[in-house]
Each structure stands twice: as C-alpha cells, then as structure tokens.
N, C-alpha and C positions, 0 to 999 in steps of 0.2 A: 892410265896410271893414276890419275888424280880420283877416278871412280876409287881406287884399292884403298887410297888415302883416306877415304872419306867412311866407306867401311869400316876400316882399323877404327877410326877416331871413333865412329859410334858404337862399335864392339865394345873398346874401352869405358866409354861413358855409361855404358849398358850395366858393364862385370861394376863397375864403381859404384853406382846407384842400391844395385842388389847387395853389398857389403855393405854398404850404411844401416840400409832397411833390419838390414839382419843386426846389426851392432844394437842398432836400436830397439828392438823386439829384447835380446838377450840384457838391456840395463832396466828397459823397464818392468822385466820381470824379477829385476833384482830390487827394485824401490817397491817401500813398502805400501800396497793398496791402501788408497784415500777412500774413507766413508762415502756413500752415495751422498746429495744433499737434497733431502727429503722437502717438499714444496708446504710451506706452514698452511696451517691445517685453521680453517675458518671459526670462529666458535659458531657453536649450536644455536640456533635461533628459537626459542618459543613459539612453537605455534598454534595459534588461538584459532578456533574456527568463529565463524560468524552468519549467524539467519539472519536476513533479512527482507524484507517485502513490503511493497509499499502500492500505492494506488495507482500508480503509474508504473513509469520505466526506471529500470534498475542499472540503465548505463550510463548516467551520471555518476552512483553511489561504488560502481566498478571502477570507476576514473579516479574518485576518491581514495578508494582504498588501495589501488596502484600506487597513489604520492603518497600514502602512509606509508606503506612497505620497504618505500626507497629513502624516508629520510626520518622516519622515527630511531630516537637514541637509547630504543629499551632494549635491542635485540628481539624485537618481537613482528614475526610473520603471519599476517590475518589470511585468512581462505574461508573465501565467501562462499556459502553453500549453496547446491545449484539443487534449488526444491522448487516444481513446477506449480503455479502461483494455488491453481485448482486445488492442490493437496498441501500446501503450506500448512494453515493452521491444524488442520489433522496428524502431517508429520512433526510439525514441531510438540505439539502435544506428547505424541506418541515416545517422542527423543527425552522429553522430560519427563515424565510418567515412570520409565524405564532408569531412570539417575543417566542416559546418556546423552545429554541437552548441550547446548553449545557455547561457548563460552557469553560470545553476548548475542542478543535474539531481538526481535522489533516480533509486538503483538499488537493486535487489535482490539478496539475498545471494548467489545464482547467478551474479551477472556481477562482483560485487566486486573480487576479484583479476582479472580479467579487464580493467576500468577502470584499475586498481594497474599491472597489468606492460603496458599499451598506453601507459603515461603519460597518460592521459586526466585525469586527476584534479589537479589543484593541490594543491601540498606546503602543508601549514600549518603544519609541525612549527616553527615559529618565530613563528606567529600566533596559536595557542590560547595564552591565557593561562594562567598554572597554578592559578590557581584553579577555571577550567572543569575542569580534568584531575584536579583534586581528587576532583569530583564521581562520579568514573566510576572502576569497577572498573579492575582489570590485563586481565582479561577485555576487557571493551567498548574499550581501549585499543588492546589487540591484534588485535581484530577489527579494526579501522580503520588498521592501519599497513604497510608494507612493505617488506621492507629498510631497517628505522632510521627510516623518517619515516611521519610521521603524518598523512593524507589523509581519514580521516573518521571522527566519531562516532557512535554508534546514540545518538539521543535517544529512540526509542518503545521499546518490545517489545509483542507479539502472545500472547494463549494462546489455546490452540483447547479449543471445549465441544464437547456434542452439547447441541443444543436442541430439546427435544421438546413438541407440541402437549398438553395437558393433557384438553381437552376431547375430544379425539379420542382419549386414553385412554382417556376414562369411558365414551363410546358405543363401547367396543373390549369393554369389562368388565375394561379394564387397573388395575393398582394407578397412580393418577396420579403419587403418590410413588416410586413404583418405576420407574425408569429401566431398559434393558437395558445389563447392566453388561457383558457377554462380545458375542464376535460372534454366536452363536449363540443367546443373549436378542435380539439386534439384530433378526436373519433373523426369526423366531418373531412379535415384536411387530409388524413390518413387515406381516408375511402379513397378523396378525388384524386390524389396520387397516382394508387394502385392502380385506379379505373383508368386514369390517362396513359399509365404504362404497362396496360395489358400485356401480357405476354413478350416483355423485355425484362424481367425476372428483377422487377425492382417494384420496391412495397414502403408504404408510407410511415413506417415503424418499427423499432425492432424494440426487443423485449429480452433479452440473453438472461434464463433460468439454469444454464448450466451452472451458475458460482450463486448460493446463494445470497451474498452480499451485493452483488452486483444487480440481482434483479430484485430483490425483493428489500434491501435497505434504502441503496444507492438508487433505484428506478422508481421506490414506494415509500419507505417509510421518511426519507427523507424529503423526497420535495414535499409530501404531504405538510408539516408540518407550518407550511406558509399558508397553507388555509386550517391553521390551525389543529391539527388532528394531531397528535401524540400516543405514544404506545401505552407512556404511563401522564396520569392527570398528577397534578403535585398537589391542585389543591384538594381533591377529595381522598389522594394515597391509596388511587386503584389502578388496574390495569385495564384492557378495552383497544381491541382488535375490532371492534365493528368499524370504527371510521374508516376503514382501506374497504369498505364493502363497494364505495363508488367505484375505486380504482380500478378493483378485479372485475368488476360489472364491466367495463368501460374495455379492457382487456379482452375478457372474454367474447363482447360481441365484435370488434376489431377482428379477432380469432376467427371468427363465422363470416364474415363480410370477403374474409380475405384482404384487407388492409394491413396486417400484421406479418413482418419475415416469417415464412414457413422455420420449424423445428427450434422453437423459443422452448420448450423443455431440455431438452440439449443444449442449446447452441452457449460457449464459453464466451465471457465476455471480448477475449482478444478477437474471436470471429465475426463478432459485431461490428466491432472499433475498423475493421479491415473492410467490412460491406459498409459501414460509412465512407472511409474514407476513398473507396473503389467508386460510390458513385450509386449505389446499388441503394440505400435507404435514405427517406427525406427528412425521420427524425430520430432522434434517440437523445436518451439522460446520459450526459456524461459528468466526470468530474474535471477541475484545474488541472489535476496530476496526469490528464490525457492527453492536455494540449501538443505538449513535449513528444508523444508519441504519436501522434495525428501528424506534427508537422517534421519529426526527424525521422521516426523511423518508418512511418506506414505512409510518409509521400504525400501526402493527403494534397490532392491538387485542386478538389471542385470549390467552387464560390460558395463559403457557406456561414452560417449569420448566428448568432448567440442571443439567448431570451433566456427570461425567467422560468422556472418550471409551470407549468399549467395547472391554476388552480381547481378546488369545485366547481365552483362558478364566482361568475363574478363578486356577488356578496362576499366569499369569503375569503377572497384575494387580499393576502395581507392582516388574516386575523389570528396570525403568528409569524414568527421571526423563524426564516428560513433557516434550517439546522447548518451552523458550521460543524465539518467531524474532522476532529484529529488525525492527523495519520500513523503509519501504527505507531508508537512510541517504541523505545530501543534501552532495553534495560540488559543488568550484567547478572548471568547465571550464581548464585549464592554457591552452587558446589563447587566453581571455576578455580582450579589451583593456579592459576594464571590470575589473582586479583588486581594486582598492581598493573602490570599490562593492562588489562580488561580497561580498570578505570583509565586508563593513559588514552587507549582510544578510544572510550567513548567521551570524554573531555573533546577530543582531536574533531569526532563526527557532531559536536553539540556546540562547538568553537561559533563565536560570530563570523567570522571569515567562510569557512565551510559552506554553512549555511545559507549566509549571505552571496556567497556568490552560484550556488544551486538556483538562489531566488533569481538572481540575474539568469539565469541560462532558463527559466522558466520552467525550472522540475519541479520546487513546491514553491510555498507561500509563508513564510516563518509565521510563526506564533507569534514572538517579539516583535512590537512592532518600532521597537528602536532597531533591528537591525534592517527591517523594512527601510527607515530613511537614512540608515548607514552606506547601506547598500541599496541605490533604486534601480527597480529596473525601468530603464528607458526604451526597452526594444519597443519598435511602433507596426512590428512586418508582423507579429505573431497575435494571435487570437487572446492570449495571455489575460491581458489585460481585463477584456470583457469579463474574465474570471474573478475578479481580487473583489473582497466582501464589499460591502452596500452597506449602506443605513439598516435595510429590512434585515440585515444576517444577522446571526449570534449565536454562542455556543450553546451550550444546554448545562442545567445541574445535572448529576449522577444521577440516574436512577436506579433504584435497586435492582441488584441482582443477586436471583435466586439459582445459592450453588450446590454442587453436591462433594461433601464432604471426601468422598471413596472414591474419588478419581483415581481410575488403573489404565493401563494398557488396554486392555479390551475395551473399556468404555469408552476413552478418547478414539477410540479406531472407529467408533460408529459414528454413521454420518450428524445424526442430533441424536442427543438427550438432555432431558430437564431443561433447563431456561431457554434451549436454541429447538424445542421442539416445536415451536410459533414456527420456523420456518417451515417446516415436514408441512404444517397445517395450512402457511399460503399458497404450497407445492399441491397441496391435496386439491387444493381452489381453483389452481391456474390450470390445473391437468381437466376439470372438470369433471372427475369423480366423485366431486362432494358438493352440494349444494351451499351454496356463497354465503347466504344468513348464517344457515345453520349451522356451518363449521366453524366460522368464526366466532359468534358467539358461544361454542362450545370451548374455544380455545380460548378466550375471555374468561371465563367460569373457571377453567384450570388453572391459568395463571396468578390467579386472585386466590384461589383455594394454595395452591402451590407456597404464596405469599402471606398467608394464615400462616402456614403449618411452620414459616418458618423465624415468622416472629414471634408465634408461642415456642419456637425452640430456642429465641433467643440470638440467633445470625443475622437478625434485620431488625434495627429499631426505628420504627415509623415517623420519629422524630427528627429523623436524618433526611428525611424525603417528602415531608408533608408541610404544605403553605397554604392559608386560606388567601391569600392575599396576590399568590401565585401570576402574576400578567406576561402571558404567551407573546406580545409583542416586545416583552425585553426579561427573557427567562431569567437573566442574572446578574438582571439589575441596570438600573439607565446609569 
C-alpha cells in the first residue's frame, strides 16, 4: 500500500515538472531575443620584423625581445627573423636590394658604408639623444655616421683569443701554461698534439673556411694586426695582402702535416666551436661573443686556458694594437612605415639597462665604457673575463671602402664581388690552387688599381684615410 503511495506521489511530481518546463519554453519564446554579447575585439598590433646577427649567440637577444613584446606601450609586435648565420648577410642584402628589407637589421662592418651611401639606413641624427651620445667615443660616433648625419651606433665590441685545450697539452707533454706565442710555436704544438693523438680523431687546430668572416677575418686578418700587418697602411694610403702570406704558409703546411681538422674548406664555424668544445681540437681563434656559447649552450666541459693570438715571431709581437671589431651595429630600414615604433625599439635594444645587463650575462662587451662600470660584471666561474680589452687592444680608423654603385639582386646573391673579392683570393690560397705569393700580390695590385679608379671618380678621398704619422700601436690615438 505504501509502495502505490509512493508511485502516485512521484507520478504527480513527474506530470508537474513537465508543465513548468513547458510554461517556460512557451514565455521565453514570447520575450524578446537579447543580442549575442560579442567578446571585445583586441587592437591591431604593428608588426615590425627584425634581422639580427651577431658574433655569438642570439638567445640572450630572443629574451630581450620577448620583455619588449610584453611590456612596450606603442602596440608594436617585433619578429625576429630566423636567417641561418652562413646566409645572413647575403640574405639581408638580397631583402634590401629587392625594397623588401626589414624593419630594423644589425650589419657588419663590411657593408656599413655600403648601407650609408645606398640610403638604406634611417638618419637619426636628430633622434639620438645627447645623453646616448655622451656615452660613446668620437670614435664609435664616427664609425656610425656619413656625411654629417648619424645612422648607427656600435653598442657591442668583439676581441679575438686563441683558446687552447689544456688537457690535451698534458697528454702532448706540452707546458699547459705555455700557450704558442709565435706562428711557429703554433705549427710545432699543433703537430705534437695530433702525433700524440693518432688515431682518436683529434687534431691540433682548426681552421673553419666555411663562413668567410670567420676564417679568414676573425682566424687572419684580425689577430694579425698585433704583429702589425694591416689590410690597409694609413700611412702610405695603400692596400697590401702580402702580410697574411706567413699565415697561409703556416696553414698550409699544418694542412700537409696533418695537424689541422680534416675539411677546413667546408667546415662552418658552429662545427668548430662544437669539436672545441667536445674535446676534439687543442686550438682555435675564438671571439668574447663565444664565451656565452662554449659555456651555455655547447656545454663545453674540458679544462681550457685563454692567450693572446700567436704572433710572427717574437720581434713582432706587439708591433700593433690588436684589432677591437664592433659587432654588427643595428640600424632602422629608411623604407620602414613603422618609424616611430622602429626608433622606440631600437632606443629600447641600445637603452644602458639592456645592454648593461647582456654584459652581465657575458654575451657582449659594451662600447660605453660608463655602462661597463654601471653595470660590472663580477661572474668569476666564466672564461669571460680573459676576454675584456687590454692595454695592447684598440679599435681602428675606417678604412676605405671600395663600392659599387649598381647594387641589384643578382649581384648581392653572389658570393663576392668588388671589395669582398680579397676573400674568393684567400679561398683560392687556402684551397691550394693558387700559389701563396702570387695570388696575393696579384690581389694587392687589384685592390689598389680598384682604389685609383675610385678616387679619380671621386667616391674616396684619400684625405679621409691617409696619415704620415700613422702609429699602429694606438691606431686612434693614445
């Protein structure tokens, strides 16, 4: 009986439920439909692309432009271009040659004026503050300006070491402390390496000709200069490739000996940096802007020790001021309809703070050297240090550069021509297809005829680049 009860009651409650639902279905189809409410709609962000490349590692410079993206108040979203280091200045060329270049771009001291006299570059000389300008030599001024206006600063600079395996000296019966100071210490310590590590595929040198900045500026032209040798003389306002004639010599029989990594015409400088840091070579030229990637991202675990690059010989160690080189500088595209943005971040990436603390993390070395003791770096675990300029460093005056007017697409796509065709010639050297004298002095002759034709035409005046009084041990001035 109480079952039936209990049935009725939920029967009822059933039928009751179903009458509401319905009442309710029939009023709300009598009221009248409320508009959707549409979820506000974000503004548009500008977005600016950005080249960048530099002598090292580019994941600091990715961190940077992360906290830009998140807390700049211009509506303005940067995207960093992923160009592989090898093809960088080819592609960027190609991007501006074409009017489709990037909003703002980091070049190399090679194409500088090149950037400069194509107008490629936006004039800031009315947007740097004078306080920024406080910061920076007459030097790093100069370097960045052209005919009167001012187009871009060097916030980094670069020095070049030789970095040598430590442990690989001990199993050599090398002094580890004793670095080879001369090329001919070089050649010597190289051999006994290789010889002691027969057949465990590690060799006393390496030589990376796959980038040519990297073997043949960064491995040659530049250490050379602390024994003096120069591409251009200031005081006589000539050109002269003979002085790397030791180097390639010294190169080449390495090459023969087998003291030298096998496939130094190929091999890209990251494949070098990676058999350094593996354990595989005992010496190699690096730069500061390596440090960062030796010890963050390629692990670099062996025991290994920092010296000065190797001179001629001993006489002429020290009969020039080891080359400090910029890194690339970061100017803003003149075609950028994004100007105000553009200058916003590059203020943001040339800011003391910015900088200043890159320096702390040991990715470059500021130009400024107020922001140097604004910002010190005290790390003591990193190789870093060994890097920061010396008494014997310093930058260099401009030397002329011989351009060509008719830059197009097709032309920038090849690998050299006109002024960058000295590398094809050290390439010709290293490969051994062309006798060592003779091509370089043939490339000598060029450059100089090159440098005629171009101050009777008026693009170089010799007065901009010639000093009798010229002293290689403080190019630009004590």
């Amino acid at each position: 009986m109480k079952q039936k009860k209990w049935l009725l009651a939920g029967g009822l409650l059933l039928v009751m439920c179903l009458i509401a639902a319905g009442t309710q279905q029939i009023w709300s189809m009598k009221m009248p439909k409320k508009q959707a409410v549409q979820p506000l709609k974000e503004p548009s962000k500008k977005q600016l692309t950005f080249a960048f490349n530099s002598y090292g590692s580019d994941t600091e410079m990715r961190k940077v432009i992360d906290a830009y993206n998140h807390s700049n108040s211009d509506d303005a979203l940067i995207q960093m271009l992923t160009i592989p280091r090898e093809n960088y200045t080819r592609t960027l060329n190609m991007l501006m040659a074409s009017g489709e270049g990037p909003d703002v771009f980091a070049v190399q001291s090679d194409w500088i004026t090149t950037y400069m006299y194509k107008n490629w570059f936006k004039d800031l000389s009315s947007d740097i503050p004078e306080s920024m300008k406080k910061n920076y030599s007459k030097w790093a001024l100069t370097y960045g300006s052209f005919n009167g206006k001012q187009y871009v600063i060097p916030y980094g600079l670069s020095t070049v070491r030789l970095a040598y395996n430590k442990e690989l000296f001990r199993l050599a019966g090398l002094d580890e402390n004793r670095p080879p100071k001369t090329l001919n210490e070089l050649k010597e310590t190289a051999a006994r390496i290789s010889q002691k590590q027969l057949g465990n595929q590690k060799y006393g040198f390496v030589w990376p000709l796959g980038e040519d900045w990297y073997g043949f500026m960064q491995s040659m032209e530049i250490p050379m200069t602390y024994s003096g040798v120069t591409l251009f003389d200031f005081r006589t306002g000539k050109f002269d490739t003979t002085g790397y004639v030791p180097w390639m010599e010294t190169m080449l029989t390495m090459k023969m000996n087998g003291s030298l990594f096998p496939g130094d015409l190929s091999m890209k400088y990251d494949t070098a940096l990676t058999q350094f840091a593996k354990g595989n070579v005992g010496m190699m030229l690096v730069s500061s802007s390596d440090v960062y990637r030796l010890e963050n991202e390629l692990k670099l675990s062996v025991d290994w020790g920092v010296a000065t690059p190797p001179a001629l010989d001993e006489e002429k160690a020290g009969a020039g001021a080891l080359m400090l080189v910029p890194e690339p500088v970061i100017g803003i595209n003149s075609a950028t309809p994004h100007s105000e943005a553009a200058l916003h971040f590059w203020q943001y990436i040339h800011s003391d703070r910015v900088i200043g603390e890159l320096y702390q993390k040991d990715v470059v070395i500021p130009v400024s050297s107020r922001i140097q003791q604004d910002y010190p770096n005290t790390r003591t675990s990193s190789k870093f240090t060994n890097f920061l300029p010396t008494d014997v460093e310093s930058f260099y005056p401009l030397q002329p550069i011989l351009l060509d007017s008719t830059i197009t697409s097709s032309v920038v796509n090849q690998d050299h021509f006109g002024w960058n065709n000295r590398l094809k010639a050290y390439r010709d050297v290293a490969s051994g297809t062309s006798s060592v004298n003779d091509m370089l002095q043939a490339e000598t002759q060029r450059l100089n005829t090159m440098l005629q034709s171009a101050v009777q035409m008026g693009s170089v005046s010799m007065q901009n680049y010639m000093d009798s009084s010229f002293d290689k041990r403080h190019p630009i001035g004590k």
